[in-house]
N, C-alpha and C positions, 0 to 999 in steps of 0.2 A: 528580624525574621525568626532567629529562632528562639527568640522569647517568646514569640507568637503559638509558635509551632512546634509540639513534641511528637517525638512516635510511642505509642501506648504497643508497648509491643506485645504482653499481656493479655488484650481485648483484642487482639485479632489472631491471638494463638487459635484461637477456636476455630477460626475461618479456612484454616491453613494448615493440616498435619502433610507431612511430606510423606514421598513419594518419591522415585528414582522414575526416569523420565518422560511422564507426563506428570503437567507443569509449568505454567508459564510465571514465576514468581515475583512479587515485587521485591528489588534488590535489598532494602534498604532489612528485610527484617530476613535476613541470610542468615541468621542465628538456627531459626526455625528447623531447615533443613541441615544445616554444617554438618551434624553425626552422618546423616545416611548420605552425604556427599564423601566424608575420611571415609569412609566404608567402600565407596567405591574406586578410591584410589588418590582426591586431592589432598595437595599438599601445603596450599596456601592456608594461611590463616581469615577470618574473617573481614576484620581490617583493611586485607590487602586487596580482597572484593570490594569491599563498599566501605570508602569512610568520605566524611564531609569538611573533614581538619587535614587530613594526608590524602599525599596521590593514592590510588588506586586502579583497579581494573576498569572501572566507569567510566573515569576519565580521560580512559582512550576508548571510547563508545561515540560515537556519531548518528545523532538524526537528521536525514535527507531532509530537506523542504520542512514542510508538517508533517515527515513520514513515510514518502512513500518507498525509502529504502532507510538501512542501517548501511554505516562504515565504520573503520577500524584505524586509528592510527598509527603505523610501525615504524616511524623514525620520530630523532628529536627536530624534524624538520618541515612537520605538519603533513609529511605522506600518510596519505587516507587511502583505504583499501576497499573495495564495494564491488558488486557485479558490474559485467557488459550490460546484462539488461535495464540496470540503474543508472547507469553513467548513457543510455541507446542513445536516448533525444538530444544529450549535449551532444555524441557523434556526430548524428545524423544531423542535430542543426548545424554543424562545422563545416560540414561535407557538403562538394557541390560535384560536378562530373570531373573536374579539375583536380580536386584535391578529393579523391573519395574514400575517407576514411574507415567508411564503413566497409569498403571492401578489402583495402591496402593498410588498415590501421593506423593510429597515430604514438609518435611518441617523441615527445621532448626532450632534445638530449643538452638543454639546459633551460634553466628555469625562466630566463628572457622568452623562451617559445612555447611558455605554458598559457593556455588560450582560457579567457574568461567560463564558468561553466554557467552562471548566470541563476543560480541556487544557495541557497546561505547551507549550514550545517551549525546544529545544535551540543550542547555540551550539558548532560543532566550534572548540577550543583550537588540538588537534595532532596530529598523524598520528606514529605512529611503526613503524618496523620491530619486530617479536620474533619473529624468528623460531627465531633462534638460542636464545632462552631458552623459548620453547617446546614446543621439541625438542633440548631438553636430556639429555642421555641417552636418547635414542629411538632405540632399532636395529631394521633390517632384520629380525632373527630374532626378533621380541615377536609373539605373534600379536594380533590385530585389539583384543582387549578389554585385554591388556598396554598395549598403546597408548596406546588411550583413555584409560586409567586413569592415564596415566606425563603426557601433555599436561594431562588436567582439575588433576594435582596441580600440574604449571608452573602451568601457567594459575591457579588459585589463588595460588600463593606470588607472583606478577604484581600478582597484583590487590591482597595485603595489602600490597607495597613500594610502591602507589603514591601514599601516601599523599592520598586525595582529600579535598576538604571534603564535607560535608551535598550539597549541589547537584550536585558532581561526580560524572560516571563512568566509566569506563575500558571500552567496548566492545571483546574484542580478537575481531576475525575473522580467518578462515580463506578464503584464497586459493589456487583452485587447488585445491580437495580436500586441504589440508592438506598441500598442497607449500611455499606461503609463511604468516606469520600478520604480520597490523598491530593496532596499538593504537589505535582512536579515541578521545580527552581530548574531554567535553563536559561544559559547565555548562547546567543547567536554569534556566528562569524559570518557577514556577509560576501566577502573575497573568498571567493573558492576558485580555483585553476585546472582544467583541466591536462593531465601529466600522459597519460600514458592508454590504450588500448589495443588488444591484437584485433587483427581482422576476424569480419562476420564469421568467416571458416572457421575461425577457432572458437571467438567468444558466442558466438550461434552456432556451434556445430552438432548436426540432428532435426535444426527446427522445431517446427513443429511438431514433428513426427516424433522426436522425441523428447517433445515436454512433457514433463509432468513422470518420466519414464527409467527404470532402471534396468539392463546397467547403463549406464548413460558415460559421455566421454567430450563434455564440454566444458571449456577452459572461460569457462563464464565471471571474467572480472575485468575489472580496468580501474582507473590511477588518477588519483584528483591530490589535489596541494590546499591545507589552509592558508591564509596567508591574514597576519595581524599587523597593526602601525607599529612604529618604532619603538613605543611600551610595551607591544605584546597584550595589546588589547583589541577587541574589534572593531572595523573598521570599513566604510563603503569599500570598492576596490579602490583601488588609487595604483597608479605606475610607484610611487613610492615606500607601498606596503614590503614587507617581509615574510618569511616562511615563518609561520606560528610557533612558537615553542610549547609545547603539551607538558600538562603534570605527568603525564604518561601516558609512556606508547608501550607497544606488544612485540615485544622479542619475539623474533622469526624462529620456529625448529624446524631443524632438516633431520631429525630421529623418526618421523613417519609416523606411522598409525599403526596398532596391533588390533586385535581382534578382543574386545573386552576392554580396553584402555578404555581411563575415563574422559567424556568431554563435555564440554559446557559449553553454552552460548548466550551470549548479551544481545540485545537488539531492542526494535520496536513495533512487536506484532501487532497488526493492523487490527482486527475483529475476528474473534469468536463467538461460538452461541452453547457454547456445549448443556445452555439448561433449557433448549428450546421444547418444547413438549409436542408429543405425538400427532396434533394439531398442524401444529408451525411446520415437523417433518413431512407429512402429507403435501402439505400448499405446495412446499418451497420442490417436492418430486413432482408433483402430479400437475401443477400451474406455473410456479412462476420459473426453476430454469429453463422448464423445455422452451419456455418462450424467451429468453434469452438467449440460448442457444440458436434458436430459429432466426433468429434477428439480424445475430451476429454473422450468421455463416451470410446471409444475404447480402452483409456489405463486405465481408471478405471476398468473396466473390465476385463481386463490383473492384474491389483493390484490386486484387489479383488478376484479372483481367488490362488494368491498362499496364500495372505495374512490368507485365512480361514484355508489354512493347515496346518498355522506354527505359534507358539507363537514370535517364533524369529523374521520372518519375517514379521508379522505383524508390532513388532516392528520398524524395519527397516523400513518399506516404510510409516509408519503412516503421517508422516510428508506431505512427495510426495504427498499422497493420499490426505489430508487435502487441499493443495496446489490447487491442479488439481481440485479435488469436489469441493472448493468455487466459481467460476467462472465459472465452468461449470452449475452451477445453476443456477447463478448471468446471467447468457447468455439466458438461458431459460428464466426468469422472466420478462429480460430488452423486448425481442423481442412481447412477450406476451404484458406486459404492455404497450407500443409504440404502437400497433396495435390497441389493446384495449380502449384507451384511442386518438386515433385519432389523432397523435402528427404531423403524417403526415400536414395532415391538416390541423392543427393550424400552420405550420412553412408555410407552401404556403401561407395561409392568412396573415401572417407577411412579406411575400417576396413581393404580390400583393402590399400590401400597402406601403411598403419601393419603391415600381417602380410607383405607383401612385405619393404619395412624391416628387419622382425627375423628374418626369415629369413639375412638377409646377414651379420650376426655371431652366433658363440656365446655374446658375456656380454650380446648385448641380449635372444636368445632364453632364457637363465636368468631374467633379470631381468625381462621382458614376455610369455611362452608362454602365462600363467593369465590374462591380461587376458578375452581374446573368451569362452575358454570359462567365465570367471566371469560375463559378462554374461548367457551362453546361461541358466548354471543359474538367475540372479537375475531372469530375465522369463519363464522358463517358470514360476517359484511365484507370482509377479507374474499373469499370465495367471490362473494357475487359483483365485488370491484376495485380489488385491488392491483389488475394486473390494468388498470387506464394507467396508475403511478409508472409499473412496468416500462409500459410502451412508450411514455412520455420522455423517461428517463433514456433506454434503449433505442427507440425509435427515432421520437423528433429531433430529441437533444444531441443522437449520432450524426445530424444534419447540421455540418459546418455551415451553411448559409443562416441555419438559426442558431447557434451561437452568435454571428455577426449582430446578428440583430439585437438579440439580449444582450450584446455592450452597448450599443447603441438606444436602451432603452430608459437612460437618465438622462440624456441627451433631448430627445424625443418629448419627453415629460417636463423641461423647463424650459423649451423653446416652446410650447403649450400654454404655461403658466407665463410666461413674457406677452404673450400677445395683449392680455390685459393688466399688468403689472402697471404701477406706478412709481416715482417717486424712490425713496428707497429701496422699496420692496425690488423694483427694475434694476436697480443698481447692485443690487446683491446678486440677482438673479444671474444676470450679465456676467458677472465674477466668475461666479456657480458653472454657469456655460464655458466660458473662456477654459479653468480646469480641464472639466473633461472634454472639449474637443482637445485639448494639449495633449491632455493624458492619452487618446486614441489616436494622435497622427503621432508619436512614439511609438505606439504598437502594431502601426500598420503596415510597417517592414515586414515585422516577424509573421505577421497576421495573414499575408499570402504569400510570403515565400515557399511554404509547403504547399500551396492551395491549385486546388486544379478543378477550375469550373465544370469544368465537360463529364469529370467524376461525382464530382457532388450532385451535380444533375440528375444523374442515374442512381446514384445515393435518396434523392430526394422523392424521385418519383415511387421507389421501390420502397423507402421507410411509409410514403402515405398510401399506399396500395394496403399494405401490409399489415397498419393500423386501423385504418377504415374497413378492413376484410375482419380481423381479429376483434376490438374493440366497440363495442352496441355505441349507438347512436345515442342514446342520452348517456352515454358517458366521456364521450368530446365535447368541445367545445361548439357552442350552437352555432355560432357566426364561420367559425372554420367549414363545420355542416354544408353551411347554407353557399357557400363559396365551392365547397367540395361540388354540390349538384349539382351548382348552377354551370358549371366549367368542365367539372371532369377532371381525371390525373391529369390527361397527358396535355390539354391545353391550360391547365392552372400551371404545369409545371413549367409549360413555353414561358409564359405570360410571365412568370417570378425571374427565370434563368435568362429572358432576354431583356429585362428592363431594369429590373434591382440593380442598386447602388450596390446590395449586400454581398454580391457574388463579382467583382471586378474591383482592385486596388485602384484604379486612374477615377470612376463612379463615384468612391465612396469619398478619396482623396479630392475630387472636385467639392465633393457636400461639405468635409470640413472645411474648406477654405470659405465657404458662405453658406452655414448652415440654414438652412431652410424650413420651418414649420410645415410648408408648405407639400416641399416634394419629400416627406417624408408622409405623411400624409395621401399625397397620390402612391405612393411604393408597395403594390403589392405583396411583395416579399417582408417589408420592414412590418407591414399590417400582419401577416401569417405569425411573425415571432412573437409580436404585442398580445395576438388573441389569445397564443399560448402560453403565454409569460401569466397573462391575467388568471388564467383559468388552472395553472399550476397554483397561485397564491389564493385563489378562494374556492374553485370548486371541487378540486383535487380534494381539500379539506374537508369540506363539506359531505364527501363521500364515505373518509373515514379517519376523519380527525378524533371523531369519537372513539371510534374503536382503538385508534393508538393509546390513544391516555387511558382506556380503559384494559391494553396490556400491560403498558406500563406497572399498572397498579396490581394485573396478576402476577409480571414475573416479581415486581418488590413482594407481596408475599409468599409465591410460592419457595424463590428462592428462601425466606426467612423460615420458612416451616422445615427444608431439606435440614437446614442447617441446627435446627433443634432435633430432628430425627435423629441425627446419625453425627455427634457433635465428634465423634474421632474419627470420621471419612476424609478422605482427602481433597478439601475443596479451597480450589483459588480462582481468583475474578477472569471472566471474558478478558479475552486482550483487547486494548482501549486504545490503542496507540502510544500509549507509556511505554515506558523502558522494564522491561523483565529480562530474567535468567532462567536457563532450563540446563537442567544436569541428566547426563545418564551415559551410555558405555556408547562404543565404536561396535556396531552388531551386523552383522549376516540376517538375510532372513531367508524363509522360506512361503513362499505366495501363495500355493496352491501343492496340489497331490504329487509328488515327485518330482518337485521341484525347487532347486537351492541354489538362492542368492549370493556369492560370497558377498565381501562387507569393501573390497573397492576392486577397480578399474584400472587399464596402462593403457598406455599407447598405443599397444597392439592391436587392442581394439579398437582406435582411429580407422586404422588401416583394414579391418575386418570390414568397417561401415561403409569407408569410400565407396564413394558415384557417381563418377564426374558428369555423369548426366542428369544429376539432383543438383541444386543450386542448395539444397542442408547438408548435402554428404562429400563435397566438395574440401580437398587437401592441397595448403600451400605450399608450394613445389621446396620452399625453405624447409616445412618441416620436413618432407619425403626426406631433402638431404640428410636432415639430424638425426632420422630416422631409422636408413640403412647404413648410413655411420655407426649407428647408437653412441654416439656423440651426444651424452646425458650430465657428461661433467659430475659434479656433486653430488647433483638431482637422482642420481638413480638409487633403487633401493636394494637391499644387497645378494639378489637375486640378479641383481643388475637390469631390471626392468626399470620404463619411467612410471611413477604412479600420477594417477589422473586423477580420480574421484574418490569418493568412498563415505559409507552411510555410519549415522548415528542413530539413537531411539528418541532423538532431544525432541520434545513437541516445541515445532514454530509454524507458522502460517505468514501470510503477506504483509510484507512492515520487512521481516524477518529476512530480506532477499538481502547480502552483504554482511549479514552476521557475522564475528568473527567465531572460529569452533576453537576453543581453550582446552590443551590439554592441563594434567593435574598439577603441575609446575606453574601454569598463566602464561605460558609462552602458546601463538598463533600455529595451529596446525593447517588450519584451512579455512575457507567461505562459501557458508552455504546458502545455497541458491534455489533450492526445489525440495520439494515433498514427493511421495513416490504414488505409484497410480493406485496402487491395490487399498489404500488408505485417503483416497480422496475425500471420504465423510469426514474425516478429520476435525475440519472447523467446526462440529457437529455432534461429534465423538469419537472419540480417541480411540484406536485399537493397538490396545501395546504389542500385540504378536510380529503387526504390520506395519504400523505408523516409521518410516524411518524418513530423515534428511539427509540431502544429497548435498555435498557438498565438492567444491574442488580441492585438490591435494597443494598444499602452501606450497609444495617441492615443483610441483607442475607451473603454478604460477610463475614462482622464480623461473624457472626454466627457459617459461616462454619471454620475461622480463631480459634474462641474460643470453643465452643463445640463441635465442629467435631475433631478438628484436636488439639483440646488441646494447643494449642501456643497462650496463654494467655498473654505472655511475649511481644508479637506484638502487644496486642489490648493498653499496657500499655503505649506503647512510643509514642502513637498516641495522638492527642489533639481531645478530644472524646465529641461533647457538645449534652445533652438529651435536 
């Protein structure tokens, strides 16, 4: 591997002048910024950040899943550290009226009652440069699809030299629209256990009300376990595994946060656009969130409704609901902020001046002339049909009865191909079958134990209203169309919700046991998901397949033109789901006209929020006692308050929810969980005045670990420095 693969750290200096907190950086070339990080106060050496022969900071870095959180490990005993909102779904799957952990919390107070989480967690190896082999014979005159085709085969022949084991994978992304590529090395741990969470009150305390918001006063984390075989390698679960032993974990401080102190964060931020142009800003205000927003609140409101009736089903959709409400905020915020903040604007004045630029030589005008007017043609087909993609994605596919259906859509297709098979060809077929119905009566525990027919219903009728009101006629599916008129919502929706297999586990559970070509065939409902399955895979395309590839090829060169403008700016890649670092201080801010943010949070402020008639502002009568005790133990700071939260200038986005925040030593100060409202554009452009991360107080954590929740046992195995 790494004869294969070198970092040319040199050739992507260009790419990359630092900057003190905005920044999402790739780890490996930590060189780049080191000076203007000693400058603001760290103390570690390079090495002790990122190397691929020694432990290091990395190495206690965790990716959730494929990403959808980061964690942190702080003991030698594979204790991983992440949000409640990262750890919600293994809650909430845990939880039933009986054990409701989402309400009353959980915690292990030995590692026999640590409960499967049912999620692997990643460990980045090494970073490496390919770009060169990537783009390997790739010229200037291949047109767009030549391209593509000339890198997926690099990229292939990449991936068979690198010789990985079982566990290992070779993520190689693209930087820069395909100006730079790197190679992430990561080993998988499949055994992950869930250890420890406070109740909804604390690790959801505010809601929604106060997502996205500061000052904010939620203890938003919970407690998971690697667990490795008897070598300390990885391994399925098994009753026989062990707690993982880590090249390194994160020494716990209880010395707090100052105002100015410096901090850092590892993770893996989901997606950025910050080189979207004044085009893409327009669509994404004026079209495509408000129709997400729109969307979203219509099935929360369908949640929210049964959920208030029923303890059970509360439980059940909390997750959903969680899901759905983050982004529906996050949409409000983002379109506000962008407006607000003039981003418009500022991206035209970047476009004027990139065409002023190429005006001034003849081989930057050969080589950059098609950029603007590829953007123009690529949002006017955008404009006039990009939001069917929208509503497909938001609408249809928020209709659990058509998920069901699209797992059962391989199914469908070789019980198809069986009716005329012969010979071998039948006998494979058969095989092929046997598989996935196995694979789907495994899943179909899990697959309605949250599921509430009577919801979906209302879900379903309200997403096709919604879409059929919103979305012109020849930009659905003709056959859905022609079903639509012929029925109507409200009897097309009878028709699916009282006969489908897809919406009842005993229905769908009978068809596996003798699947049928047949009565899949008569199922209305299994026929609604097909038409949209199909018409995702070719008309969807059809619409604006072209126009993608032909963004594609504006942002590959607009981005390549910025980056010869202004080769000392500070520019580093969209976040991709790779692992980066962001540096900058612990800061205060200020929002608006007389008005100032200090830089964290106590307790006190729990108690200012309480409501016991909000089900978000809701206090467990444990903490009231520790409360008016002020019974803070350790935890307190020396004003003798508890601290709770408190902000950074670090730039992260989603990926980034369980990050750990490193002070200048490399020991854990806290985990940040949110970005703040007044900088929602964020993903989009950056406002260093405004941009801050919210994170929870490591002392509060502990706190709630030792005092609250009594699992003193966990603060022990931790490497703990006052």
């Amino acid at each position: 591997m790494k004869k294969i693969f070198s970092i040319a750290l040199v050739a992507i200096m260009a790419f990359n002048q630092a900057k003190a907190d905005e920044g999402m950086w790739i780890p490996s070339l930590i060189a780049q910024n080191y000076d203007a990080m000693k400058k603001l106060g760290l103390e570690l050496t390079p090495e002790q950040i990122y190397d691929i022969n020694n432990s290091s900071l990395k190495d206690a870095i965790v990716r959730l899943g494929r990403g959808f959180c980061t964690g942190e490990i702080i003991s030698n005993k594979g204790l991983m550290l992440t949000n409640h909102h990262c750890g919600y779904s293994v809650i909430q799957e845990k939880s039933s009226p009986e054990n409701d952990y989402l309400t009353d919390g959980f915690w292990a107070m030995k590692t026999s009652e640590e409960l499967p989480a049912g999620f692997a967690v990643s460990f980045l190896q090494e970073v490496t440069e390919l770009t060169d082999l990537v783009l390997k014979n790739v010229t200037d005159d291949m047109s767009e699809e030549e391209r593509a085709k000339k890198i997926a085969d690099n990229q292939r022949k990449i991936q068979e030299d690198a010789d990985l084991s079982k566990y290992q994978s070779l993520d190689i992304k693209s930087m820069f629209s395909g100006n730079k590529y790197f190679g992430f090395k990561y080993i998988s741990f499949p055994d992950v256990r869930l250890v420890g969470a406070p109740p909804s009150s604390i690790g959801k305390f505010g809601g929604d009300t106060d997502n996205w918001m500061w000052p904010r006063h939620t203890g938003d984390f919970s407690m998971f376990r690697v667990y490795a075989n008897k070598d300390n390698e990885p391994a399925e679960y098994s009753e026989t595994n062990v707690p993982y032993t880590p090249k390194h974990h994160l020494p716990v401080s209880l010395k707090g946060v100052e105002q100015g102190d410096f901090a850092m964060i590892f993770g893996f931020p989901g997606s950025t656009d910050r080189f979207l142009t004044s085009h893409g800003v327009k669509f994404q205000t004026e079209k495509d969130q408000p129709s997400r927003v729109k969307i979203r609140r219509k099935k929360l409101d369908i949640y929210e409704k049964y959920m208030n009736q029923s303890d059970a089903v509360r439980i059940q959709y909390a997750a959903k609901h969680a899901r759905v409400s983050n982004y529906w905020k996050y949409f409000i915020g983002q379109t506000q902020g962008l407006k607000r903040l003039k981003v418009y604007e500022k991206k035209k004045a970047e476009e004027n001046a990139f065409e002023k630029w190429m005006a001034e030589n003849a081989e930057r005008k050969e080589a950059y002339a098609s950029v603007i007017p590829l953007y123009e043609d690529v949002y006017k087909t955008y404009n006039e049909s990009k939001l069917a993609e929208t509503y497909f994605f938001e609408a249809i596919t928020g209709i659990e009865m058509m998920r069901h259906g699209f797992m059962l859509g391989g199914v469908g297709a070789t019980l198809s191909k069986l009716k005329k098979a012969k010979g071998q060809e039948k006998t494979k077929l058969e095989a092929q079958l046997e598989g996935m119905v196995g694979t789907t009566k495994e899943r179909l525990g899990g697959l309605f134990k949250d599921y509430n027919a009577q919801i979906d219903q209302e879900v379903f009728a309200a997403m096709l209203a919604t879409y059929v009101n919103d979305i012109p006629a020849d930009q659905r599916p003709a056959r859905f169309n022609d079903l639509y008129n012929k029925y109507g919502n409200d009897k097309l929706t009878s028709m699916v919700f009282d006969k489908s297999i897809l919406v009842s586990k005993e229905k769908l559970g009978a068809f596996l046991e003798n699947p049928s070509e047949k009565t899949l065939r008569k199922d209305l409902g299994f026929k609604l998901t097909q038409i949209f399955y199909a018409y995702y895979l070719t008309e969807l395309d059809a619409m604006f397949g072209e126009a993608d590839v032909l963004r594609s090829k504006a942002d590959r060169l607009y981005k390549k033109a910025l980056l010869e403008m202004y080769p000392n700016k500070s520019y580093y890649p969209n976040a991709n789901s790779s692992m980066r670092y962001t540096y900058g201080q612990v800061l205060e801010y200020e929002p608006k006209d007389a008005v100032k943010f200090y830089h964290y949070t106590t307790l006190e402020g729990v108690f200012q929020k309480e409501d016991p008639s909000s089900h978000e502002f809701q206090v467990p009568s444990k903490l009231k006692e520790l409360y008016f005790d002020k019974d803070y133990g350790q935890y307190a700071n020396q004003a003798g308050d508890l601290p709770l939260c408190f902000l950074s200038n670090n730039d992260i986005t989603g990926g980034n929810s369980g990050s750990p925040v490193i002070n200048a030593k490399g020991e854990l100060i806290g985990t940040a969980f949110d970005g703040n409202w007044e900088a929602m554009s964020g993903d989009i452009a950056f406002e260093p005045e405004l941009q801050r991360t919210i994170s929870v107080d490591i002392r509060y954590t502990l706190f709630i670990i030792d005092k609250f929740a009594g699992a003193s046992h966990l603060i022990e195995e931790m490497t703990v420095v006052k």
